[in-house]
C-alpha positions as CSV (number, residue, x, y, z in Angstrom):
1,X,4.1,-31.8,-41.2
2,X,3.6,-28.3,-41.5
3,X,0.7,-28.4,-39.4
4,X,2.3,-30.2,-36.7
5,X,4.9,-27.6,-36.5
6,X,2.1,-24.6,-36.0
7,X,0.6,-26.9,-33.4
8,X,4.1,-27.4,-31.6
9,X,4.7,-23.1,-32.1
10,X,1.2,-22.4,-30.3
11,X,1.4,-24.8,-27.8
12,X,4.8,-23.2,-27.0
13,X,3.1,-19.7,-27.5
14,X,0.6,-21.0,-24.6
15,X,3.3,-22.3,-22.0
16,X,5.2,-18.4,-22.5
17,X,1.4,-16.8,-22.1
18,X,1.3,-19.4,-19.0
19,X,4.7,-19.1,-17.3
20,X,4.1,-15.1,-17.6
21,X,5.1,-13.5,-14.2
22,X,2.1,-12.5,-11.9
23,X,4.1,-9.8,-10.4
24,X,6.3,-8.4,-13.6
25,X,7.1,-5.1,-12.1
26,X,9.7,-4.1,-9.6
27,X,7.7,-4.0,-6.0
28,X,7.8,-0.6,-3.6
29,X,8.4,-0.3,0.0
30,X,6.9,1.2,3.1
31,X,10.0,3.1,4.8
32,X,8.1,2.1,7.9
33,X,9.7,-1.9,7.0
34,X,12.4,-0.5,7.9
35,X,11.9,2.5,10.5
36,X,14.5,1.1,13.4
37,X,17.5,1.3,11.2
38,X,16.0,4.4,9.1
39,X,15.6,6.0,12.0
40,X,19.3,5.4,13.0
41,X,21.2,5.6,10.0
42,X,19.3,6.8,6.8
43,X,21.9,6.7,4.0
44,X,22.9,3.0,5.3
45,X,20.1,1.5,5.4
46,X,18.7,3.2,2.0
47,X,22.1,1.4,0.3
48,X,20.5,-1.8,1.6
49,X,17.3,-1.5,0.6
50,X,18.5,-0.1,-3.3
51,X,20.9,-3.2,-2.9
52,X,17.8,-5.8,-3.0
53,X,16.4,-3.9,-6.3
54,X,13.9,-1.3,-4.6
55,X,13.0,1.7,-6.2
56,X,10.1,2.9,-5.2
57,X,9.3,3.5,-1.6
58,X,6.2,5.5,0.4
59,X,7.7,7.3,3.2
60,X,5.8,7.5,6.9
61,X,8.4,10.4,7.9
62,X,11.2,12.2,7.8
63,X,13.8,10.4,9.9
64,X,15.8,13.6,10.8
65,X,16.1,14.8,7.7
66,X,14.6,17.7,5.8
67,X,12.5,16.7,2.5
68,X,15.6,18.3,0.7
69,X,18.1,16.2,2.4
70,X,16.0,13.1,2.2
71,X,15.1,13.5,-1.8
72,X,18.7,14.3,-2.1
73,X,19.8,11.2,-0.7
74,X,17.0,9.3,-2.5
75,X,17.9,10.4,-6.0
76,X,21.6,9.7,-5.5
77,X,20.4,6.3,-5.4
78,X,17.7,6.1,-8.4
79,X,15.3,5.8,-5.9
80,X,11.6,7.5,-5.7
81,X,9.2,8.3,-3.6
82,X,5.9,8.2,-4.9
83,X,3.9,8.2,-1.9
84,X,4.3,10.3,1.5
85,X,2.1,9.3,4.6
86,X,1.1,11.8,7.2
87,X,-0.9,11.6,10.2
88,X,-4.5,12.9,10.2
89,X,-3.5,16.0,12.4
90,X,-0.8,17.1,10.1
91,X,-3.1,16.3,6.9
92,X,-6.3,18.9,8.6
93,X,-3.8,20.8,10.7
94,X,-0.3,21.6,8.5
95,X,-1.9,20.7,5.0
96,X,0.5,23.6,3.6
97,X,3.7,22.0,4.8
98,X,2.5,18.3,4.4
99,X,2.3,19.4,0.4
100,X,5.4,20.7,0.2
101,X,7.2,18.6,1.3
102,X,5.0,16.1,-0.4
103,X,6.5,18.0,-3.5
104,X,10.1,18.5,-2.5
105,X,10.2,14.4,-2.6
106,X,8.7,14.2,-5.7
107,X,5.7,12.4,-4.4
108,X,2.5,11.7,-6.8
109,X,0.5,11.0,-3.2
110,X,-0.2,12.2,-0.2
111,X,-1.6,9.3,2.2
112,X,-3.2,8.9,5.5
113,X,-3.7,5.8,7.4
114,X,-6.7,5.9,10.3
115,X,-9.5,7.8,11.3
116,X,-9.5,9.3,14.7
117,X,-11.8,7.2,16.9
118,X,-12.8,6.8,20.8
119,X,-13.3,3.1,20.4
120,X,-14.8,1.7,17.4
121,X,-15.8,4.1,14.8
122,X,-18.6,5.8,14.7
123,X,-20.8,7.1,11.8
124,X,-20.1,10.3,13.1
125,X,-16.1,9.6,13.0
126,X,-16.9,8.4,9.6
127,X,-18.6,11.7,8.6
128,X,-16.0,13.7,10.0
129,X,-13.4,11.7,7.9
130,X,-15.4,11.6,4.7
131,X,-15.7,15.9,5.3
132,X,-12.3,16.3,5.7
133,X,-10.8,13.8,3.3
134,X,-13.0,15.6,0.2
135,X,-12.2,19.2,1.5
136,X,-8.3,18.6,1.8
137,X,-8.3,16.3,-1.0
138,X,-9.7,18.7,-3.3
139,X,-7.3,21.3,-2.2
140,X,-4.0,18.9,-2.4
141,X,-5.4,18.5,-6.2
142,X,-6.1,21.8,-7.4
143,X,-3.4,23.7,-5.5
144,X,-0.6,21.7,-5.6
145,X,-1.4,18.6,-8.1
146,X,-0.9,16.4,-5.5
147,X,-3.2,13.2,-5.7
148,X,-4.9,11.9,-1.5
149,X,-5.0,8.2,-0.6
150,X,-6.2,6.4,2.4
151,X,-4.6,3.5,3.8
152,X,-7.7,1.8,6.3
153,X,-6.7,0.0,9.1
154,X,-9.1,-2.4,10.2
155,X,-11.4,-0.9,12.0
156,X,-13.3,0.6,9.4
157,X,-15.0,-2.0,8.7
158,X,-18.0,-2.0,11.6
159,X,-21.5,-3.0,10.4
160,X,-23.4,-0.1,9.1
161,X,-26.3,-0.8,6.9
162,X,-26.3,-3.2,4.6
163,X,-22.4,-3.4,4.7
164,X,-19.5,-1.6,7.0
165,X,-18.5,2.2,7.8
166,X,-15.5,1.3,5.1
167,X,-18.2,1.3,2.0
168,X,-19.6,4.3,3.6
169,X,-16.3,5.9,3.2
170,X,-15.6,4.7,-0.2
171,X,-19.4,5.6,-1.5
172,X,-19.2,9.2,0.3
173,X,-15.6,10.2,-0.8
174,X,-15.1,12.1,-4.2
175,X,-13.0,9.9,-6.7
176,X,-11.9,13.0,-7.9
177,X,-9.7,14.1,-4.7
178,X,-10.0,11.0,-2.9
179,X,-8.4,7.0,-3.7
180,X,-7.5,4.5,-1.5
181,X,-4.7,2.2,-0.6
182,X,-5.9,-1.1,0.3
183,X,-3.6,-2.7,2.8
184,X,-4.4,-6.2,2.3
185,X,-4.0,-7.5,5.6
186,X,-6.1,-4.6,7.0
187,X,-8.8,-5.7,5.5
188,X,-8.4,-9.5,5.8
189,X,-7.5,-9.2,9.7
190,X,-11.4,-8.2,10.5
191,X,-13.3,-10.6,7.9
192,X,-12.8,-9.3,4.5
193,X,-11.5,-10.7,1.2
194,X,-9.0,-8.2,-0.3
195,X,-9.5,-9.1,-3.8
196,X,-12.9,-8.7,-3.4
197,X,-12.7,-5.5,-2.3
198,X,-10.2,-4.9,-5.1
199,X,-13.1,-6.0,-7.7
200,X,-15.4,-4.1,-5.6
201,X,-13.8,-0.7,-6.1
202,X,-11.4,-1.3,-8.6
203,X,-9.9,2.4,-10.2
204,X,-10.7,3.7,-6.5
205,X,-7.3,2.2,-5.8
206,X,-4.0,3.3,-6.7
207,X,-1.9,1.4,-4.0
208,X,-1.4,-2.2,-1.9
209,X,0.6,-2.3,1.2
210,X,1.5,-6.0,0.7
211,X,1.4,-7.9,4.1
212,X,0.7,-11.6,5.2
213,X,-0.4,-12.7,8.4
214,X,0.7,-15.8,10.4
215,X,-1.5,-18.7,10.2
216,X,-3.3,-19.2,13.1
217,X,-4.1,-15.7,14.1
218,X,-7.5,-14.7,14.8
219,X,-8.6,-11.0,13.6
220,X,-10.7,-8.8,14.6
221,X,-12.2,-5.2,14.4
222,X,-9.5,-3.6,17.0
223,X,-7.1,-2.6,14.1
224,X,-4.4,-3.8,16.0
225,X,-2.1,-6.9,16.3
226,X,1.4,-8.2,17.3
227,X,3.8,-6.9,14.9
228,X,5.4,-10.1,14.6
229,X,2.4,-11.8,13.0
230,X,3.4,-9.9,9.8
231,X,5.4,-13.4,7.9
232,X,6.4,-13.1,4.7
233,X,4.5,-13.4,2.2
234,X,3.0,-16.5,0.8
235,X,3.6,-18.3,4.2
236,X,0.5,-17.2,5.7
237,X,-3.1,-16.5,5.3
238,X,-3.7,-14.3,2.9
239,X,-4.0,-15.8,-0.9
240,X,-1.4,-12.9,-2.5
241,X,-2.0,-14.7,-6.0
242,X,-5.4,-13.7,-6.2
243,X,-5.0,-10.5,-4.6
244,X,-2.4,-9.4,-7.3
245,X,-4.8,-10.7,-9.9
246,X,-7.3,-8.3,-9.0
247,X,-4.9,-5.9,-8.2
248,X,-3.8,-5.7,-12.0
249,X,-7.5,-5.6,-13.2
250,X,-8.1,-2.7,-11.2
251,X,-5.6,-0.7,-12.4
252,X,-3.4,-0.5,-9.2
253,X,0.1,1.8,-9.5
254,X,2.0,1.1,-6.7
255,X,2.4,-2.2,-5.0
256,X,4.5,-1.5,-1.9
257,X,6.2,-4.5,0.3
258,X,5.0,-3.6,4.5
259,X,6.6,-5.9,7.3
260,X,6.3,-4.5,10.8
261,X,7.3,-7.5,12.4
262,X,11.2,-7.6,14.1
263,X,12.4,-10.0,11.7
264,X,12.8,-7.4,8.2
265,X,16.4,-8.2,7.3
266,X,15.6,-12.3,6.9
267,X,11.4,-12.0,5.6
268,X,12.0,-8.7,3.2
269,X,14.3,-10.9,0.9
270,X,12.0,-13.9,1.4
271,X,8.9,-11.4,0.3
272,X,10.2,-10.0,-2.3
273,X,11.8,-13.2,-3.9
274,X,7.8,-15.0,-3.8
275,X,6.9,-12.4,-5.3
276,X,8.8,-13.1,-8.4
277,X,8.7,-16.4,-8.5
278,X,4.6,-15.7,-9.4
279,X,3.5,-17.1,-12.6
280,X,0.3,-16.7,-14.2
């Protein structure tokens, strides 16, 4: 008897282990999800997105506001932001006041998504990028404590060698002052598996932008589609359960939610709600 009873405890010990959540922390969001209403009424619409359990977000601007007024408004809420995207320019051009007001918001990153390019990138673009991401990175690091990610977008991924400008990037970039944030349909959109690359390069990454695209679109190198073939996720081609599971192995910090598509009020809920329904 008794040893039917430690039977029944571990096989009841295996279904908890098994109905574990694959996603057990509380996803970010890109500020960009929501940029139309941001961009028109920033205390509303950061209400709304703290009402559907957000508390970390990576901010692609401003919206009006200084970084005072915006951490100000975020920390009335309980809500951080860990991340701050800039532009390239601003990143080379106005590194001083990128970092501060990468500080002022309390940000552990400063990110940058794209490489200036003519057409499709170059070796030389790549070059450029991998100069300027080590330089800058190094002195976001040692000057300010600020830690550099980049967020590809696509078109990184040309042929070169015996794999694509993108593993040049990574190979050529210091770990010390330079990580990545994989967005997963960037890199699915032109051919690649995301959690391969996650394997691939694992520690490299400290971030996901997590994305799905519709079913039935065709990618490309272009780095550029119709914003309303971002779905929610689960719905379309990309297999988020074995992204996240590599995602976890590597070590990944911040897992923020991206949809660019017109339809963020109805698929944000519908995202975020797959997500947690995620067993393992």
């Amino acid at each position: 008897m008794k040893y039917k009873l430690i039977l029944v405890f571990l096989s009841m010990a295996s279904l908890a282990v098994a109905q574990k959540p694959l996603f057990p922390q509380h996803p970010g969001l890109v500020s960009y999800t929501y940029r139309d209403y941001l961009s028109k009424d920033v205390p509303g619409t950061l209400d709304k997105i703290k009402d559907l359990g957000f508390t970390d977000m990576e901010f692609s601007g401003l919206f009006g506001k200084t970084a005072a007024e915006l951490r100000a408004l975020l920390d009335e809420r309980g809500i951080k932001c860990s991340s701050f995207g800039v532009s390239y320019n601003d990143f080379v051009n106005k590194t001083e006041e990128v970092a501060q007001n990468a500080k002022t918001l309390g940000a552990q990153y400063v990110r940058v998504a794209g490489i200036p390019h003519k057409s499709a990138l170059t070796l030389e673009e790549a070059q450029k990028a991998v100069a300027d991401f080590n330089r800058i990175g190094k002195l976001l690091k040692e000057q300010y404590g600020l830690g550099f990610i980049y967020h590809e977008h696509g078109f990184e991924f040309q042929p070169y060698q015996d794999g694509t400008l993108y593993d040049y990037i990574v190979k050529n970039t210091d770990p010390r002052y330079v990580s990545l944030e994989l967005d997963i349909m960037w890199a699915f959109f032109p051919g690649q598996d995301p959690a391969a690359l996650l394997s691939k390069y694992g520690h490299r990454y400290k971030a996901l932008h997590l994305k799905d695209l519709k079913k039935g679109v065709k990618g490309d190198l272009s780095g550029g589609t119709n914003q309303d073939n971002d779905v929610v996720l689960g719905t379309g081609q990309i297999d988020i359960p074995a992204v996240l599971k590599a995602a976890k192995k590597a070590g990944v910090e911040h897992y923020y939610i991206e949809d660019e598509s017109t339809h963020v009020m109805e698929q944000v809920p519908q995202s975020l709600a797959y997500l947690k329904s995620l067993k393992q």
